[in-house]
C-alpha positions as CSV (number, residue, x, y, z in Angstrom):
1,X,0.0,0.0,0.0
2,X,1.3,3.9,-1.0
3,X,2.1,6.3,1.5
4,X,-1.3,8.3,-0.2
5,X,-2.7,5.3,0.2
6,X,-2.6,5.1,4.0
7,X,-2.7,8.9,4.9
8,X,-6.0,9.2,2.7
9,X,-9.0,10.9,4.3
10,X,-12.4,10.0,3.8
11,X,-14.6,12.8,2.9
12,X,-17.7,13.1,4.8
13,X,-21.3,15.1,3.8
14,X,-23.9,15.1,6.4
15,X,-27.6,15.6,5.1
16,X,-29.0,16.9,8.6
17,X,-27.8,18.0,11.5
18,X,-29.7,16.8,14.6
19,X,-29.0,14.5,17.0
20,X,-27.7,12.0,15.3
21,X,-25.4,13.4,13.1
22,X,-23.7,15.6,15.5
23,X,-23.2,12.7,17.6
24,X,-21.5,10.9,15.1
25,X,-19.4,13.9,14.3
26,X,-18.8,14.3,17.5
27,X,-17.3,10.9,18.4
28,X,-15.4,11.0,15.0
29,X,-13.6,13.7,16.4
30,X,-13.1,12.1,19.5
31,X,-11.9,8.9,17.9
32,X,-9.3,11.0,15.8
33,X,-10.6,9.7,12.7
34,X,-9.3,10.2,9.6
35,X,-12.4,12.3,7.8
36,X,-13.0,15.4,6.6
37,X,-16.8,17.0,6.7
38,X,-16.8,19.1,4.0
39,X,-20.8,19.9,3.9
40,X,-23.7,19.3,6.2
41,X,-27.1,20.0,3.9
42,X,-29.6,22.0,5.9
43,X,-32.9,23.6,5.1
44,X,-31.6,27.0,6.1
45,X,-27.9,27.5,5.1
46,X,-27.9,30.9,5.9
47,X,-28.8,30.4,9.4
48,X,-25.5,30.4,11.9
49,X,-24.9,26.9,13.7
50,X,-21.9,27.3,15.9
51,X,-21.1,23.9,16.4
52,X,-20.7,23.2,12.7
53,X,-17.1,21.5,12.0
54,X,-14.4,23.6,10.7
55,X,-14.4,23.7,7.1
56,X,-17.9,22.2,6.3
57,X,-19.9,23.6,4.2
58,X,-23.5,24.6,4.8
59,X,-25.7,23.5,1.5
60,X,-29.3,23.6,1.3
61,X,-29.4,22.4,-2.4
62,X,-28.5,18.8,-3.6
63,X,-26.8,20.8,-6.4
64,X,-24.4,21.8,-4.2
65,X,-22.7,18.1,-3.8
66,X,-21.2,18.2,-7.1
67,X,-17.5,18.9,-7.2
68,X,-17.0,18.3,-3.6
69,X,-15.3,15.0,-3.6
70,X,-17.0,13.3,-1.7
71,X,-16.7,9.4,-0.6
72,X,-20.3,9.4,1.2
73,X,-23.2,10.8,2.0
74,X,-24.7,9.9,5.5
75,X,-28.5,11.2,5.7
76,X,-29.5,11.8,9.3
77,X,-32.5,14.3,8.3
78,X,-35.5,12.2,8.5
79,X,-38.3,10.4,6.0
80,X,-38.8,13.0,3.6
81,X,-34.9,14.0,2.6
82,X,-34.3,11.1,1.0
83,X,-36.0,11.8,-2.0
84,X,-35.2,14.8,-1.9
85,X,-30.8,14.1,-1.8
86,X,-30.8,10.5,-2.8
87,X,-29.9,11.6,-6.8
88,X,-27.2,14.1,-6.1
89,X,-25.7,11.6,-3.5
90,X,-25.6,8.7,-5.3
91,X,-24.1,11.1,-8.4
92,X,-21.7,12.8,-6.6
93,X,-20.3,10.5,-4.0
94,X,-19.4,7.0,-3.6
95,X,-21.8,5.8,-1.1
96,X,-25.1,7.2,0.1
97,X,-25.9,5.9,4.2
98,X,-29.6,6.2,4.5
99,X,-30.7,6.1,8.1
100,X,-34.0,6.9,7.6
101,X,-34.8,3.4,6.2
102,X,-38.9,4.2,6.4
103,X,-38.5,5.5,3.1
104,X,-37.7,2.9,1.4
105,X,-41.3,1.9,2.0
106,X,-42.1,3.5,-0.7
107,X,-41.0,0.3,-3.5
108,X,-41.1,3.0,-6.8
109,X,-38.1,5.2,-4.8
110,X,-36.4,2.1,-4.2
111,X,-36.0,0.5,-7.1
112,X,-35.1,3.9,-9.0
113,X,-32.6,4.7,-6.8
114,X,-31.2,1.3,-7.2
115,X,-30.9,2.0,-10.9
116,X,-29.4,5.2,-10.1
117,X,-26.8,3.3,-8.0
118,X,-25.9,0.9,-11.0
119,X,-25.7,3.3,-13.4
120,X,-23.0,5.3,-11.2
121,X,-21.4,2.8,-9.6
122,X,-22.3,4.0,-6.3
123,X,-23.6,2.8,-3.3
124,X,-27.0,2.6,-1.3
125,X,-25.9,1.8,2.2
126,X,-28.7,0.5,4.4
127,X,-26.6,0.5,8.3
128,X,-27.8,-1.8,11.2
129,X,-29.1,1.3,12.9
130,X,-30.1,0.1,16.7
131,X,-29.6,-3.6,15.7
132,X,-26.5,-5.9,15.0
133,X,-26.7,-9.6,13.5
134,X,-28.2,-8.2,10.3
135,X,-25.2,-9.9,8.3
136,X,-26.1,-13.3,9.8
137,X,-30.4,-12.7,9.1
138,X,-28.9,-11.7,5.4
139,X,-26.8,-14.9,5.0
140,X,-29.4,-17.0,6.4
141,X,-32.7,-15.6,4.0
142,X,-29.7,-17.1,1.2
143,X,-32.1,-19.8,2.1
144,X,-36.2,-20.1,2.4
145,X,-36.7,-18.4,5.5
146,X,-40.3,-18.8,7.4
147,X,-40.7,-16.2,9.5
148,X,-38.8,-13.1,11.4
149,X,-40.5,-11.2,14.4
150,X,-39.4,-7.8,15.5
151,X,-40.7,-6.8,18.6
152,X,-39.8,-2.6,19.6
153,X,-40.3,-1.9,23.7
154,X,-39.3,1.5,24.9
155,X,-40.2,3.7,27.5
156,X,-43.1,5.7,27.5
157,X,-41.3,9.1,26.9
158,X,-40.2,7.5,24.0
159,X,-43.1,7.2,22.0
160,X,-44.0,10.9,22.5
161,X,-44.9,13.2,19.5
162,X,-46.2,9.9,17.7
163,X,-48.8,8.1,16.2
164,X,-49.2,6.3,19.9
165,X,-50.1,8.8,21.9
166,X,-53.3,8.6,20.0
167,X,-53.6,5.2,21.3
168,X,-52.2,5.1,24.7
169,X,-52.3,7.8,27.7
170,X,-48.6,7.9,27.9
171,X,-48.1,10.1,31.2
172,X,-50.2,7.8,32.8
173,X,-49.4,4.1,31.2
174,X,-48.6,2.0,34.4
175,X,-48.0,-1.6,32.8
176,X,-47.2,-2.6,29.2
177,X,-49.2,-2.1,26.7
178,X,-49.0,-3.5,22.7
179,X,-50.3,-1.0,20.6
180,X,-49.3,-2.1,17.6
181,X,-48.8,-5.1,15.8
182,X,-48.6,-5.6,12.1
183,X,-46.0,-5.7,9.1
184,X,-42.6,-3.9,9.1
185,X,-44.0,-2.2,6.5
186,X,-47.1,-0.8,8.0
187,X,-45.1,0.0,11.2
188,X,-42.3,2.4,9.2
189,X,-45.2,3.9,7.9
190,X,-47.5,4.6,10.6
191,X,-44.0,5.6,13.3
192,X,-41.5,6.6,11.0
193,X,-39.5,8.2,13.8
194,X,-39.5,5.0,16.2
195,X,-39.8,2.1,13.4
196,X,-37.5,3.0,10.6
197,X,-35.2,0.2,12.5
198,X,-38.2,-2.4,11.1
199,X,-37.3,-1.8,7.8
200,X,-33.6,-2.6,8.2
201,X,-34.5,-6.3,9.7
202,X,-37.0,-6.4,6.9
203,X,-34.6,-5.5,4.0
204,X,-32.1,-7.8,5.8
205,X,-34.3,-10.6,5.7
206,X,-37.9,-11.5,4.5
207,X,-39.3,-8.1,3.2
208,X,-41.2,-5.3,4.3
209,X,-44.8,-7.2,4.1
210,X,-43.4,-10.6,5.4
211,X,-41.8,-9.2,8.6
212,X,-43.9,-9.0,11.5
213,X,-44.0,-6.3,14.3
214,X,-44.7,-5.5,17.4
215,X,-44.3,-1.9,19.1
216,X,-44.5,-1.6,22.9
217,X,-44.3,1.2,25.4
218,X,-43.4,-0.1,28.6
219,X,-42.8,1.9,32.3
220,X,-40.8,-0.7,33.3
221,X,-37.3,-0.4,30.7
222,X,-35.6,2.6,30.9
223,X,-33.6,1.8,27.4
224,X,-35.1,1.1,24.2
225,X,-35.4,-2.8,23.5
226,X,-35.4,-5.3,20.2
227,X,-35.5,-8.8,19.4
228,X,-35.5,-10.2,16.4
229,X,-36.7,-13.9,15.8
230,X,-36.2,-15.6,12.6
231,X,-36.2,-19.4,11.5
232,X,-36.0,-21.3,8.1
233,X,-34.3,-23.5,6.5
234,X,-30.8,-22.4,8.7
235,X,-32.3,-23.0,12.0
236,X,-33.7,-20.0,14.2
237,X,-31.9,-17.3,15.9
238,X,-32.6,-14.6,18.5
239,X,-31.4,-11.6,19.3
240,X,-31.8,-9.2,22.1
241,X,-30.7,-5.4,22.3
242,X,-30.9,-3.3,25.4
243,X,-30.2,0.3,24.0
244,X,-29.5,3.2,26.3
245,X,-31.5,5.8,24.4
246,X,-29.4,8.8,22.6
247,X,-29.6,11.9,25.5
248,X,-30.6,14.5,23.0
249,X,-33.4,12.5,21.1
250,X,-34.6,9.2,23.3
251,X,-36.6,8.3,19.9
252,X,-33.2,7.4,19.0
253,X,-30.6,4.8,20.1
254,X,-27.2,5.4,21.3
255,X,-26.1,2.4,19.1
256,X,-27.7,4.1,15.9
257,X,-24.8,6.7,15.9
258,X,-22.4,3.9,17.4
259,X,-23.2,1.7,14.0
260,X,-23.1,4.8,11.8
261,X,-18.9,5.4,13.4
262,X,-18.4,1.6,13.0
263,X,-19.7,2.2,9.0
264,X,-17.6,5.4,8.5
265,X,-13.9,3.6,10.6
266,X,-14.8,0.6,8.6
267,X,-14.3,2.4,4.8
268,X,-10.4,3.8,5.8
269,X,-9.3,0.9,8.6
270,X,-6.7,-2.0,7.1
271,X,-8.6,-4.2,9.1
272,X,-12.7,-4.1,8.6
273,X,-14.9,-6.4,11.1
């Protein structure tokens, strides 16, 4: 390998910067890793944001991604931005990181981003989000799989400013309580902010309409909670996750912006796991 080689940097663009994305930045930095973020796409560029890295650029237009060199895109912005970004980034950059997965609900975006991706040679990069395993539910749907359950438990204060608090008193919830149970599918569409992690396990393994799930709020945990069941033709495998929730959005997962480091180390390390 060239000296160039080793003392490359990866070159970072953020599309949104909440919770998530300054986490990750944040432990990038931390981690001394070797990336540069050289744009962070907003709504409002002109508005001042003191904690942006130096030397990123504040875009608001997916125009703005051409030219810049860029090795991926990580969105962190929410349902509707992929759409919106998914073209430019997938143009302009090697790899496009799509946490919000509850778009790809929508099967006529999918598939023409796909095509997008093959005609570039770029990347649509689905990470494990709050999960892990997904490389062993991938390598076991290789054959018939029958079923895969993914059950979501999380506090209470967790599922506030969704779709549940029009099911469930959650100030006052004092035991569990299911409130939802259907397809991943349905569930990424109904909570997009809570279930987008349904359509990773889905995409991993038997598809949006196939996967079953189950969404619990729960006074009792204190982290946000998955497991995954799946058997076939492989056997059957569980997995559990206990989550401590991200401080500055408990919708979120700690481990979300923990997979999305892990993703980013991953494309410059001589050793990937």
């Amino acid at each position: 390998m060239s000296a160039s080689e080793t003392s490359r940097r990866l070159r970072l663009a953020f599309v949104g910067w909440g919770a998530i994305a300054t986490r990750v930045a944040e432990l990038l930095t931390e981690r001394q890793a070797a990336i540069d973020i050289v744009a962070i796409a907003v709504r409002d560029a002109a508005k001042a944001r003191p904690d942006v890295p130096t030397g990123a650029r504040l875009i608001s237009s997916p125009s703005k991604l051409a030219g810049l060199g860029l090795d991926m895109v990580i969105e962190a912005a929410g349902r509707a931005s992929v759409p919106v970004w998914a073209e430019a980034a997938l143009r302009h950059s090697r790899r496009f990181v799509v946490s919000s997965t509850s778009a790809f609900c929508d099967d006529a975006l999918l598939a023409r981003l796909v095509e997008i991706a093959r005609e570039q040679g770029s990347q649509i990069v689905v990470p494990p989000g709050a999960l892990g395993g997904m490389d062993a539910l991938t390598a076991a749907s290789t054959l018939p799989l029958d079923t895969v359950v993914h059950s979501i438990v999380k506090p209470p204060l967790a599922w506030r400013g969704t779709g549940a608090e029009a099911l469930l008193d959650l100030g006052a919830l004092e035991t569990r309580a299911v409130f939802f149970s259907g397809t991943a599918r349905e569930a990424a569409d109904r909570f997009p902010q809570n279930a987008n992690v349904a359509v990773i396990s889905a995409l991993a393994g038997i598809g949006l309409d196939r996967t079953r799930v189950e969404l619990v709020a729960d006074p009792a945990v204190s982290r946000n909670c998955h497991r995954l069941s799946a058997s076939g033709a492989f056997g059957r495998m569980e997995m559990l996750f206990e989550n401590e929730p991200l401080k500055t959005n408990p919708k979120s997962s700690e481990m979300t912006a923990l997979n999305l480091v892990r993703l980013v180390e991953n494309q410059l390390a001589p050793l990937a796991h």
